[in-house]
C-alpha positions in Angstrom: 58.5 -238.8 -40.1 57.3 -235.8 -38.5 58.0 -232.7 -38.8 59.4 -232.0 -35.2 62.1 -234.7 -35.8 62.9 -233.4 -39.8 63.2 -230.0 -38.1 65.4 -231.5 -35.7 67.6 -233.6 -38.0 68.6 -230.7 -40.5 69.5 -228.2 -37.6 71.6 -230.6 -36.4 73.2 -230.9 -39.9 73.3 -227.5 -40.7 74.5 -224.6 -39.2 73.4 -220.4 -38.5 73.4 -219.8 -42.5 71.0 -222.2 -43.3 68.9 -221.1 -39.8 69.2 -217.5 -40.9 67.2 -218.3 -44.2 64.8 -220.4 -43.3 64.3 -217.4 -40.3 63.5 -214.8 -43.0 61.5 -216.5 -45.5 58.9 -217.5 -42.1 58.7 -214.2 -41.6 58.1 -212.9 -44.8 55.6 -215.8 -45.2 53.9 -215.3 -42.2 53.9 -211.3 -42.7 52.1 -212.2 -46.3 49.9 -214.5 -44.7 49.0 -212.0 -42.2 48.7 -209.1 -45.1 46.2 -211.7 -47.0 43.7 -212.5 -44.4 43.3 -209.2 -43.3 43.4 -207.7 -46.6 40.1 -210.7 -47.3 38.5 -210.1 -43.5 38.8 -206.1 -44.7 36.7 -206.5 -48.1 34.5 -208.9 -46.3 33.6 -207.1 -43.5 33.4 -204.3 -46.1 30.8 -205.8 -47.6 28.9 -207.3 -44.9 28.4 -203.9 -43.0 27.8 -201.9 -46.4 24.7 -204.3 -46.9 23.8 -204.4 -43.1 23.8 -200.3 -43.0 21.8 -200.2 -46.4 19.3 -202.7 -44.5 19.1 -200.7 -41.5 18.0 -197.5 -43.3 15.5 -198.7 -45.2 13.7 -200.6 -42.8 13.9 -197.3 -40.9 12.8 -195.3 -44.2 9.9 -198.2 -43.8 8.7 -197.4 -40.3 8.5 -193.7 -40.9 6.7 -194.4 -44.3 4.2 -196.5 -42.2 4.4 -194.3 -39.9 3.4 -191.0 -41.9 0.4 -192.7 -43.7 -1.2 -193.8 -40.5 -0.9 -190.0 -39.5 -2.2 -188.7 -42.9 -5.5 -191.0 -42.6 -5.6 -189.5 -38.6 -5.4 -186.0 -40.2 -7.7 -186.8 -43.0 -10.6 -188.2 -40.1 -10.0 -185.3 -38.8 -10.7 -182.8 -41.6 -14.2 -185.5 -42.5 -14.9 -184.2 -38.5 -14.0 -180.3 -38.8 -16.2 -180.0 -42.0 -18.5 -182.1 -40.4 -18.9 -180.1 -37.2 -19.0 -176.9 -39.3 -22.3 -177.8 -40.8 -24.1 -179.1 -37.8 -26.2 -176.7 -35.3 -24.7 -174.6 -32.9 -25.0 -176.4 -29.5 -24.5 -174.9 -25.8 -20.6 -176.1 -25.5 -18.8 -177.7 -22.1 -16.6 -176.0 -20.2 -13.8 -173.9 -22.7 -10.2 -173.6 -21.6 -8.4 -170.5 -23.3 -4.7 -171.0 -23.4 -4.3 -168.1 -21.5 -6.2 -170.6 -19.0 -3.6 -172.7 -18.9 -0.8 -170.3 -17.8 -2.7 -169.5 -14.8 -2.8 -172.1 -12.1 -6.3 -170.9 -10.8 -7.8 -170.8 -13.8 -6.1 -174.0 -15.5 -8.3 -177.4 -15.7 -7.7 -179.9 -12.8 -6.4 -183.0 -14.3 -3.2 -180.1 -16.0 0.2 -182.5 -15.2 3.7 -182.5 -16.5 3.6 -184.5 -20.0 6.7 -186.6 -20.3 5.8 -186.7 -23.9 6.1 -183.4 -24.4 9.3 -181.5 -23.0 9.6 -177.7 -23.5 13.3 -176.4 -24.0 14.6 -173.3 -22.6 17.0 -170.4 -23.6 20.0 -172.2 -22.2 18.6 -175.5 -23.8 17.3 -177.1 -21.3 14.3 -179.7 -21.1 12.0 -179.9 -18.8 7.9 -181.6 -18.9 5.3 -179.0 -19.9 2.1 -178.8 -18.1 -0.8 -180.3 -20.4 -4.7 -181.4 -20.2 -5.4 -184.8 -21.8 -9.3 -184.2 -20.8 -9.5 -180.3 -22.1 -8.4 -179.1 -25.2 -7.6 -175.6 -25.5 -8.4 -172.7 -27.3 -7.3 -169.5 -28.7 -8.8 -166.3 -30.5 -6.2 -164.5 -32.9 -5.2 -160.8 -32.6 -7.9 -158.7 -33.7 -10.7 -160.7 -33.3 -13.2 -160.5 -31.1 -14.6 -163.0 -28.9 -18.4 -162.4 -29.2 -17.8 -162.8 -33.1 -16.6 -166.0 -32.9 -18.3 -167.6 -30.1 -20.3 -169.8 -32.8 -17.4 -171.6 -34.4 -15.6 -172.1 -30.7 -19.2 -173.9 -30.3 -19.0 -176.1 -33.0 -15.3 -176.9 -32.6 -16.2 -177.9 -29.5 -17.7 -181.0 -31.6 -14.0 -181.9 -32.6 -13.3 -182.9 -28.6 -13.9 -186.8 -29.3 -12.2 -187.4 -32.3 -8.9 -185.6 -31.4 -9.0 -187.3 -27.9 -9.4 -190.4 -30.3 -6.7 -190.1 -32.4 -4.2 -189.0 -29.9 -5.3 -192.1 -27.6 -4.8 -194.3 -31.1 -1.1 -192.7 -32.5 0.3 -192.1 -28.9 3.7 -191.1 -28.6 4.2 -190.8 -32.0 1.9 -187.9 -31.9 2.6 -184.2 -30.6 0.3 -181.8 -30.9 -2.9 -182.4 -33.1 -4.9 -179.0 -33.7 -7.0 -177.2 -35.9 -7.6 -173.6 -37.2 -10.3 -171.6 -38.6 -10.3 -168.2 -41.6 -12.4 -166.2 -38.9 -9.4 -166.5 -36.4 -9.8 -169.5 -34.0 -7.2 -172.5 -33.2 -8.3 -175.5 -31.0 -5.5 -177.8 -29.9 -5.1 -181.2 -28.4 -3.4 -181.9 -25.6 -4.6 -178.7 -23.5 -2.0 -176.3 -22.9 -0.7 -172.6 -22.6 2.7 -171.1 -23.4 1.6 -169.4 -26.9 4.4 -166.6 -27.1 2.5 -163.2 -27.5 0.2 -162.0 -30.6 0.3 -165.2 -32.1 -2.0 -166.3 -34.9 -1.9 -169.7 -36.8 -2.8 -168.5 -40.1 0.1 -166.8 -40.1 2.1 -170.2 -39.2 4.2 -172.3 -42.4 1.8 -175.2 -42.1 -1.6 -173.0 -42.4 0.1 -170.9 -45.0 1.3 -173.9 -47.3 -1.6 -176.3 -47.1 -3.9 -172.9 -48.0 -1.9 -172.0 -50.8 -1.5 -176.0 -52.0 -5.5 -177.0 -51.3 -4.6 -180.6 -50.1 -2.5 -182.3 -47.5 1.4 -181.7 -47.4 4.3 -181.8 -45.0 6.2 -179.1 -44.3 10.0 -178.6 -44.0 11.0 -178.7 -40.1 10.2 -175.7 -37.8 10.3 -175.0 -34.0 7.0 -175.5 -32.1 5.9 -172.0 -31.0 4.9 -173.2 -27.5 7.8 -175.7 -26.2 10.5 -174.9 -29.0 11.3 -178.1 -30.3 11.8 -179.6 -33.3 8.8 -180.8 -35.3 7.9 -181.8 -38.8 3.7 -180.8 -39.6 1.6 -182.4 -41.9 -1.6 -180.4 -42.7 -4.5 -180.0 -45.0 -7.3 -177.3 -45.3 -11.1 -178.3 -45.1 -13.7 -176.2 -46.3 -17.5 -175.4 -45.7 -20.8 -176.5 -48.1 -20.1 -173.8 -50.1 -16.6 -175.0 -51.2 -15.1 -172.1 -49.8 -12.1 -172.9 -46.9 -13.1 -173.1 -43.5 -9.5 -173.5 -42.2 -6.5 -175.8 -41.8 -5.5 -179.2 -39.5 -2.7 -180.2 -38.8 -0.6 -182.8 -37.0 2.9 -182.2 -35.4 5.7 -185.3 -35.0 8.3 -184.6 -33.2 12.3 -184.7 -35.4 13.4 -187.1 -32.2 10.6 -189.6 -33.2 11.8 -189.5 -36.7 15.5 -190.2 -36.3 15.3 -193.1 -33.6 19.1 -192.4 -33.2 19.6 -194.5 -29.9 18.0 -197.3 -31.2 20.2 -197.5 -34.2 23.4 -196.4 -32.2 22.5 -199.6 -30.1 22.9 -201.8 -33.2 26.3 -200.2 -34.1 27.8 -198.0 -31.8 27.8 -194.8 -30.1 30.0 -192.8 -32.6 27.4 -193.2 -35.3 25.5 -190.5 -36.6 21.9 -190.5 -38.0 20.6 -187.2 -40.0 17.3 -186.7 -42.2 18.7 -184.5 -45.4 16.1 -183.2 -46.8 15.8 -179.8 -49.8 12.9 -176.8 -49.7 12.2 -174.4 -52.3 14.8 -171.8 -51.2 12.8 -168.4 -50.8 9.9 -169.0 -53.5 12.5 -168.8 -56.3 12.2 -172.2 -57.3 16.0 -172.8 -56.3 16.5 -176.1 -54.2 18.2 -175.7 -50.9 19.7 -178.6 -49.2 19.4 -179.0 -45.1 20.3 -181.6 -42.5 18.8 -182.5 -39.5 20.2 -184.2 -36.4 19.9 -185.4 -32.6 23.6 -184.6 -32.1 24.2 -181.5 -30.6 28.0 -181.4 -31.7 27.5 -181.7 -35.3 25.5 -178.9 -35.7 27.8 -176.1 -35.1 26.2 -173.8 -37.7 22.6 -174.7 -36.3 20.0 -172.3 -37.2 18.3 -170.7 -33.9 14.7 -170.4 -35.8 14.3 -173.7 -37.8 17.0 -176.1 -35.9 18.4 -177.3 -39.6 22.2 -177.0 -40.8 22.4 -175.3 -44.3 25.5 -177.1 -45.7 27.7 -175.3 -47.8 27.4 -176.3 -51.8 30.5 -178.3 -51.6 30.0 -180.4 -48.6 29.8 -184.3 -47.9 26.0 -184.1 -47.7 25.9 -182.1 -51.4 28.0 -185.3 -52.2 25.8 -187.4 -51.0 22.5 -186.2 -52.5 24.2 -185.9 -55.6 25.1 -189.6 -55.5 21.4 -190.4 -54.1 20.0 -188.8 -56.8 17.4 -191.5 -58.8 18.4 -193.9 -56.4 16.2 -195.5 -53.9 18.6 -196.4 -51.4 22.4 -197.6 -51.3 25.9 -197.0 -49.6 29.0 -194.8 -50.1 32.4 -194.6 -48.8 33.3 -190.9 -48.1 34.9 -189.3 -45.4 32.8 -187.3 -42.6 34.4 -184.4 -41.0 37.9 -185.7 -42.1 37.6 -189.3 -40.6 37.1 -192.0 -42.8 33.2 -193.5 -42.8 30.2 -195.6 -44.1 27.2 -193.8 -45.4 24.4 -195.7 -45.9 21.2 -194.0 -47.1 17.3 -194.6 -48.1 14.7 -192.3 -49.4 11.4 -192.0 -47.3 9.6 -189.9 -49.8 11.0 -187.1 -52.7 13.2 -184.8 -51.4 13.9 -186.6 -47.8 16.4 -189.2 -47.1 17.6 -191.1 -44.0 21.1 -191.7 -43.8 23.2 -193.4 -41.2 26.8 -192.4 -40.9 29.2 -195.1 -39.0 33.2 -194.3 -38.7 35.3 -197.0 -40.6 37.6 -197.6 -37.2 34.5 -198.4 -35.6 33.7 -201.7 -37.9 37.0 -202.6 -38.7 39.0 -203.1 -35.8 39.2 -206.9 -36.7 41.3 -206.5 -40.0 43.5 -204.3 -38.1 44.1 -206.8 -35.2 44.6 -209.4 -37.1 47.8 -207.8 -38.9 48.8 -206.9 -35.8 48.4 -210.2 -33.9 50.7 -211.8 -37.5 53.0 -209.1 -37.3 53.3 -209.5 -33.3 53.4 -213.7 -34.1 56.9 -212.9 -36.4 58.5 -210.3 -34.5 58.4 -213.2 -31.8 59.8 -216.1 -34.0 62.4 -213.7 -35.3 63.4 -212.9 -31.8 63.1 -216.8 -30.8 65.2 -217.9 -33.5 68.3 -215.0 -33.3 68.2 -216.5 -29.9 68.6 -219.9 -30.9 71.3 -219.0 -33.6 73.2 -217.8 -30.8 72.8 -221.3 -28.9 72.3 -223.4 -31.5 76.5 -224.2 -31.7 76.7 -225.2 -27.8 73.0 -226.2 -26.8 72.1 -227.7 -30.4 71.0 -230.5 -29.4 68.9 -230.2 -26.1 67.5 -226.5 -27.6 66.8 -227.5 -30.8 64.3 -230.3 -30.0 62.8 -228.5 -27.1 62.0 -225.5 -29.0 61.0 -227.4 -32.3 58.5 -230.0 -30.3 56.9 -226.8 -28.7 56.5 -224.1 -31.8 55.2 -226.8 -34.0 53.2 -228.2 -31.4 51.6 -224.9 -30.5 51.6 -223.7 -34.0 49.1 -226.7 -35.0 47.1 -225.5 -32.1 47.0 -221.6 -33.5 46.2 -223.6 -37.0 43.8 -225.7 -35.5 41.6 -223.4 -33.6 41.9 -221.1 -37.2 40.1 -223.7 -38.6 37.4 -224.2 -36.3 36.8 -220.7 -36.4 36.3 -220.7 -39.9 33.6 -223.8 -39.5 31.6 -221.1 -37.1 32.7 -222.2 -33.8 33.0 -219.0 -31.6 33.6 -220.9 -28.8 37.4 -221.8 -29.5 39.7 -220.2 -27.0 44.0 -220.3 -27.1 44.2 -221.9 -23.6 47.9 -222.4 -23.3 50.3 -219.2 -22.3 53.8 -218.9 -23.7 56.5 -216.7 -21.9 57.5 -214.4 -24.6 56.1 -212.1 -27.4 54.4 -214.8 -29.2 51.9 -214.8 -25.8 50.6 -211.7 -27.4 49.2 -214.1 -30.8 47.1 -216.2 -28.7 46.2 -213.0 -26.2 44.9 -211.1 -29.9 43.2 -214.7 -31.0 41.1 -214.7 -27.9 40.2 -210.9 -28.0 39.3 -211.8 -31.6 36.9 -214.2 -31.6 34.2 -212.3 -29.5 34.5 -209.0 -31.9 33.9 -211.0 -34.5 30.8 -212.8 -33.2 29.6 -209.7 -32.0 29.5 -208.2 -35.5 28.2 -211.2 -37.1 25.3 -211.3 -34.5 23.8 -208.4 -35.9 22.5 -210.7 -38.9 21.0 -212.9 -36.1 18.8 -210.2 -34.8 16.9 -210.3 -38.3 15.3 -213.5 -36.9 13.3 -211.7 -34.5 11.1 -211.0 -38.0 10.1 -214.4 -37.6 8.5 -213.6 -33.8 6.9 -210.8 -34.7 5.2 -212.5 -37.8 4.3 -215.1 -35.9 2.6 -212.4 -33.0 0.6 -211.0 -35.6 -1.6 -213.9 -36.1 -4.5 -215.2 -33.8 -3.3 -216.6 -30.8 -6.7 -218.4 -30.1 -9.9 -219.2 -32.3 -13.0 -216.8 -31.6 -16.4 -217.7 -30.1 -19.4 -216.8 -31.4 -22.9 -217.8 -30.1 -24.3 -220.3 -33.1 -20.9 -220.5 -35.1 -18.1 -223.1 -34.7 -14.8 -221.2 -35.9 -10.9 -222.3 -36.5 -8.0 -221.1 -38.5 -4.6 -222.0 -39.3 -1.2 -220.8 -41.3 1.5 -222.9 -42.3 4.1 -220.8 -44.5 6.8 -222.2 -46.6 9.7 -220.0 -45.4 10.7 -218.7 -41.6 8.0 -215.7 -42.7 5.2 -215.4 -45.6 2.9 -213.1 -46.3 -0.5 -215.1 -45.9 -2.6 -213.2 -43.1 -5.8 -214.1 -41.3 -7.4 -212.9 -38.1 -10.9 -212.5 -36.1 -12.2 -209.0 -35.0 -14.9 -208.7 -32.6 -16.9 -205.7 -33.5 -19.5 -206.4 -31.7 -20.9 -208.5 -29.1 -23.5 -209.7 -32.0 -20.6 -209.1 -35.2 -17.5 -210.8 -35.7 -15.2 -210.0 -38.3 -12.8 -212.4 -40.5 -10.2 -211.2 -42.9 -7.8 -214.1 -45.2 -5.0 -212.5 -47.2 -2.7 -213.1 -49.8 0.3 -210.9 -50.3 2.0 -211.6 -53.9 5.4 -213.2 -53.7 6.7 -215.2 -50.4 9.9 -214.3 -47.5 10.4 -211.5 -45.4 9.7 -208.8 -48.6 5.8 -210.5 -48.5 6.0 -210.8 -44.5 6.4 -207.0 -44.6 4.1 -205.9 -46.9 1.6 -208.3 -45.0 2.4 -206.4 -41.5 1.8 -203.2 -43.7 -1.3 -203.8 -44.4 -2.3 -205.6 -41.2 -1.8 -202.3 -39.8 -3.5 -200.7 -42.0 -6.8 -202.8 -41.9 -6.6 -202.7 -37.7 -6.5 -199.1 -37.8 -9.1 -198.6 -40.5 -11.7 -201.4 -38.5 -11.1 -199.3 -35.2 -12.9 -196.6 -36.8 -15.7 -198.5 -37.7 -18.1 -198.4 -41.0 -19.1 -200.7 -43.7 -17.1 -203.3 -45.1 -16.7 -201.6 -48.7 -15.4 -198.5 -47.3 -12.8 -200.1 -45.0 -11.6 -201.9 -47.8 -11.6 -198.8 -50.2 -9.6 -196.9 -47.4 -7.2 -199.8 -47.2 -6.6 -200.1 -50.7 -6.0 -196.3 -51.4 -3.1 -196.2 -48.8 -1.6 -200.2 -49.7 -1.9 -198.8 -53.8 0.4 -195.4 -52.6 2.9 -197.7 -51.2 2.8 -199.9 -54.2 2.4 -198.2 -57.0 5.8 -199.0 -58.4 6.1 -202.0 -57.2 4.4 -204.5 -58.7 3.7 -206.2 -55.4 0.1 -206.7 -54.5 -2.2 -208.3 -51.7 -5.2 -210.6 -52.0 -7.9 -209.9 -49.7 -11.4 -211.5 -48.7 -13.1 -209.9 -45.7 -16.7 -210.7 -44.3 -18.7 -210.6 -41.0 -20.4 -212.6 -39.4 -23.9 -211.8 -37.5 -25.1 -213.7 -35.1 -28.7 -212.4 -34.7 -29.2 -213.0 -38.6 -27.1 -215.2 -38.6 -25.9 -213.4 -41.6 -22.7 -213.4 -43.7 -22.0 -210.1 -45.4 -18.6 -210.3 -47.7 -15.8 -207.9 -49.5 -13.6 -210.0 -52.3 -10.5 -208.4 -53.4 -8.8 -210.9 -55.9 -9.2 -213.5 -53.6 -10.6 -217.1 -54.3 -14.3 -217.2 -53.7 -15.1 -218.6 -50.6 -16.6 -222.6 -50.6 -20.2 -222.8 -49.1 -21.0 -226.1 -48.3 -24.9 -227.5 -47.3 -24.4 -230.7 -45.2 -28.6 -231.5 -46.2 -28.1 -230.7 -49.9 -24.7 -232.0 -50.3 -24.2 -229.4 -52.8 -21.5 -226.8 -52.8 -21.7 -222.6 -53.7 -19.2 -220.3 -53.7 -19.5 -217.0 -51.9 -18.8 -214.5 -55.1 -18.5 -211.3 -56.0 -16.1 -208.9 -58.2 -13.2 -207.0 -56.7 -9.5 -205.8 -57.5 -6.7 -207.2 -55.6 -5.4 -204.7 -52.9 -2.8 -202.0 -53.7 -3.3 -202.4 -57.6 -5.6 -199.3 -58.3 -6.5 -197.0 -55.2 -9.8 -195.9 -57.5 -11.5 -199.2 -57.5 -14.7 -199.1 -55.6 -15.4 -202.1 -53.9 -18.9 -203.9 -53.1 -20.3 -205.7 -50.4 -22.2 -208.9 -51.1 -24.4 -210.8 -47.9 -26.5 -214.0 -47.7 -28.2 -215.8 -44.9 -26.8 -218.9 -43.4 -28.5 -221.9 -42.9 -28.1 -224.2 -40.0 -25.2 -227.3 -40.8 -23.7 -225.4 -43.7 -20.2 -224.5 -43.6 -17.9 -221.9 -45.1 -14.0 -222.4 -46.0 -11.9 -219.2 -46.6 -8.6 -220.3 -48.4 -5.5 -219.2 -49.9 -4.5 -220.5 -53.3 -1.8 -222.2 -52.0 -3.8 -225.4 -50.9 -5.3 -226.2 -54.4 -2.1 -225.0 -56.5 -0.3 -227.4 -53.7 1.2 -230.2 -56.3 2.7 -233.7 -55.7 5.9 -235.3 -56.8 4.8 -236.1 -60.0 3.4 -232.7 -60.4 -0.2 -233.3 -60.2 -2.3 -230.4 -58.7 -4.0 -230.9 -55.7 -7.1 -228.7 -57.1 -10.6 -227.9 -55.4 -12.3 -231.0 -55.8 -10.0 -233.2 -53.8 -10.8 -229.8 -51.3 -14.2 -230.0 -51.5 -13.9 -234.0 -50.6 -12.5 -233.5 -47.7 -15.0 -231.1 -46.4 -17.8 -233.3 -47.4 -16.1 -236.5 -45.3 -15.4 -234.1 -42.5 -18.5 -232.3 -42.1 -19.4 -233.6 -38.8 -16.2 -232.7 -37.5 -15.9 -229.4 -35.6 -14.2 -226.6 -37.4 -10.6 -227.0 -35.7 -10.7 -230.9 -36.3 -11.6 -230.4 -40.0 -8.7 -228.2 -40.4 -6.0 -230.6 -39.0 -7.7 -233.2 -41.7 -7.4 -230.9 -44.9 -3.4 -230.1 -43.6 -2.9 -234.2 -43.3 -4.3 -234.7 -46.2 -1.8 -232.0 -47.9 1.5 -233.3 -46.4 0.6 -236.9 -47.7 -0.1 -235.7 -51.3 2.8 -233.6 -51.1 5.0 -236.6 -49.7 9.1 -235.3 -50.0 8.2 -232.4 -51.9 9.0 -229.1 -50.5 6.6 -226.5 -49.4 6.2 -223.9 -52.1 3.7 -221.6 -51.0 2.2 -220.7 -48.1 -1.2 -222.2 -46.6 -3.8 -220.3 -44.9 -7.2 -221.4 -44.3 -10.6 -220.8 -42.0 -13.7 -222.6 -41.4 -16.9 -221.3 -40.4 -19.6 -223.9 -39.4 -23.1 -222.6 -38.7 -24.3 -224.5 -35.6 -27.9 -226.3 -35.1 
């Protein structure tokens, strides 16, 4: 019998006492029920945003790590120029813009424009483009000094014009100003522009002081730019002449907007959240750590300093809290309030003594828990009010009321129930589409306004599988051509992301470069470490030179990042040249390469020692060549074909390799590639993928 005709049956046997009881215990159930799920959607969601937050800031703590090594090895080409130019004979220089030039609309350079990319702010706070040169750089003598004692070293800065055009046109908008300064009184910068406030001199500037006093490159605690008044953090280093004695100071300025990326991370959560940089500085020269806090958001830095742009928090505020909690931690989450209202604090460290933190308010992330004790408590106030209601009736209409209203509640109710269910299965398309003329409309009103929120918040996990795409747009989209070579390669990987790498760099018209890698360990940790070092490599080929010091430059920055770690990357890198039809090769750690000679049938293995990248940023790597022959053919591949084993555990090994090379040696370098993966799946039959496979093949044409 069911339950619309038992409910039926016993009201028509009973009478209000009975009604009133079974009244209030519904209600109390359904005000527990209600009390239970939102208590569980409360911890949940707790949870979920706790590790989404932690997530967030450290990816972000990653980008401005990245970020501030790729600006170090700009400033440290830089310093390899200055001392460079210092050294080399005076030469007749171009055209020299002095800043007072650029003040000076007759006497300014033609191409001077508004910069976009670099606003200058005004007493009232205002913002407004300032007028630079991306063809001139300019120049400036420091009070005191006279201009015919100098006029050699303007000359021979004058040899810096290339690389800083260079390095701006590489870093882009992450870049501000990029400049350099000499003992004898003499500052070049880069962009071209005026606006220098009277009697200035950079060696009297933070960034020229510290990185004198220190000897090696640093980055300084915020300050305001002298020319536009914005926030910047510096990074500098001195450089010095033959004699060993310094010659002066570069330096690179970022601006603090660039750092904190606040609207992007405001679009992942919402516009009430709050991103700072806390960060401490030796307080005076007393050797006393002060704590300071920097932000995009005007209102929460009421105590603003005018000169430096920080907050100084007092000793007993939520950011004191928070560092104290930080303190030998990496990264995490605390609950804590800020400024009185209730909030997540999520924080990672981006190197000693600076931390990103993101600060979200709890009323912002937990509206569902909320509405969902609502939309119970809203559900029993309306059967509460239904049944008084049919207490009243139930002696004269008991009959005719009592079914109607039974057939409908419980019908309805196994609807509410139903789509419950389906919601809990994933489907965020269920929608209450039935009205009822009373309170309990306001249920299925909540439901629906429910469902979105909640798929809203959880799509925020979705978003993580744009990794995959950008993995994926980091590997060749096409195989290269190279007069006299026939060249393909491939990557399958064993999750959505891995951390094999290869690619082709064209040098050179006559020089073609081809890297494999092999980062330790497999998933998104391996994909970005891979993506590190990809960017890395790029940037260190774009500045040309041999393949040892590329990959001793590429090691020294992968082994800072992973020191403590215990991650590493496998690496084998060689070019190709056509008009020698030469191979010249760099291993780190990586399998030697096979060589086979279609005449001889024989196989060699391109050799040589090397350590695997981001182990030890002293190793000293060596570059081994050899002359191709016509037929033969190279394979580059990672360890994961060989180590490949089937279901009975057999290894698939290098001879079984080296088989398939010899059968397919006619074949051209794409087809022999789609043989060696066929002839992987069927060893491997139902047995999962467990590491990823990467693989190229060079064939050296007739």
């Amino acid at each position: 019998m069911k339950l619309r005709w038992k409910y039926f049956i016993v009201l028509l046997m009973v009478s209000l006492v009975p009604l009133t009881i079974v009244t209030w215990i519904s209600q109390k159930a359904s005000e527990k029920l209600g009390a239970s799920i939102s208590a569980k959607a409360r911890q949940t969601l707790t949870e979920t945003v706790s590790r989404e937050m932690v997530f967030a800031t450290e990816n972000y703590a990653m980008i401005t790590r990245r970020a501030k090594s790729s600006l170090e090895l700009g400033l440290h080409v830089l310093v390899q120029e200055a001392e460079s130019a210092l050294v080399q004979p005076s030469v007749i220089p171009p055209k020299i813009y002095f800043a007072d030039d650029f003040d000076d609309s007759q006497a300014a350079p033609k191409d001077l424009a508004p910069s976009m990319n670099h606003m200058k702010m005004s007493k009232d706070g205002q913002l407004s483009p300032k007028l630079v040169s991306y063809q001139n750089p300019n120049f400036l003598v420091a009070p005191g000094v006279a201009l015919e004692d100098v006029n050699t070293d303007i000359a021979r800065l004058t040899r810096l014009i290339p690389a800083l055009k260079s390095i701006v046109h590489e870093f882009g908008r992450e870049l501000f100003w990029i400049y350099a300064s000499l003992e004898s009184g003499v500052h070049i910068s880069y962009p071209g522009h005026g606006g220098y406030p009277a009697g200035y001199d950079p060696r009297e500037r933070p960034w020229y002081i510290r990185a004198k006093k220190k000897g090696s490159i640093l980055w300084g605690p915020p300050i305001v730019d002298a020319t536009t008044k914005q926030l910047t953090f510096t990074v500098s280093a001195p450089f010095h002449r033959p004699d060993g004695s310094l010659a002066g100071v570069a330096a690179i300025d970022v601006l603090i907007q660039q750092v904190l990326l606040e609207s992007e991370i405001s679009a992942q959560w919402s516009k009430n959240m709050r991103s700072f940089l806390v960060g401490s500085e030796d307080h005076l020269g007393s050797g006393e750590k002060r704590l300071w806090v920097l932000t995009q958001k005007q209102d929460d830095a009421i105590d603003k300093d005018l000169n430096t742009g920080r907050v100084f928090p007092q000793a007993n505020s939520e950011f004191n809290n928070l560092i104290r909690y930080a303190e030998n931690r990496k990264s995490g989450y605390i609950d804590m309030p800020y400024r009185g209202v209730d909030s997540f604090w999520a924080f990672a460290g981006i190197f000693p003594d600076l931390y990103f933190v993101i600060v979200v308010p709890k009323s912002e992330v937990m509206d569902l828990p909320e509405n969902i004790a609502d939309m119970f408590s809203s559900y029993t106030d309306g059967q509460a009010a239904i049944s008084a209601t049919a207490v009243v009736l139930a002696l004269v209409f008991v009959t005719g009321i009592a079914f109607f209203t039974s057939r409908t509640s419980t019908k309805r109710v196994v609807k509410v129930v139903d789509a419950f269910r389906r919601l809990a299965k994933g489907d965020f398309s269920v929608r209450l589409n039935f009205r009822i003329n009373d309170e309990r409309n306001l249920l299925i009103t909540t439901f629906n306004e429910i469902v979105p929120k909640l798929r809203e918040h959880l799509s925020m996990r979705t978003a993580l599988g744009v990794a995959q795409e950008v993995q994926q747009s980091l590997l060749p989209t096409h195989d290269p051509t190279l007069q006299g070579f026939d060249i393909s390669g491939a990557s399958v990987y064993c999750y959505e992301t891995g951390g094999d790498y290869y690619d082709f760099i064209n040098i050179d018209p006559d020089r073609l470069a081809l890297v494999v890698g092999d980062v330790s360990g497999h998933g998104v940790p391996s994909a970005l470490l891979m993506a590190t070092a990809r960017a890395f490599f790029m940037q260190r080929v774009s500045m040309r030179g041999q393949a040892a010091e590329i990959m001793n430059d590429v090691n020294k920055q992968l082994s800072l990042d992973l020191h403590q770690t215990g991650n590493f990357m496998t690496f084998f890198y060689c070019e190709l040249i056509r008009s020698q039809r030469k191979v010249c090769w760099v291993r780190a750690g990586h399998d030697p390469a096979l060589l086979y000679d279609t005449d001889s049938g024989e196989f060699d293995e391109l050799k040589g020692h090397g350590l695997a990248l981001g182990v030890d940023y002293t190793f000293k790597y060596e570059e081994f060549s050899r002359i191709l022959a016509p037929g033969q053919i190279v394979v580059i591949g990672t360890d994961g074909i060989w180590e490949m084993h089937d279901e009975g555990g057999e290894i698939f090994g290098k001879d079984r390799l080296k088989e398939i090379i010899r059968k397919n040696a006619s074949a051209t370098a794409k087809e022999m590639i789609a043989a060696i993966n066929t002839s992987l799946n069927q060893f491997r039959g139902s047995e999962r993928l467990e590491d990823d496979i990467t693989m190229v093949v060079i064939k050296v044409q007739q």
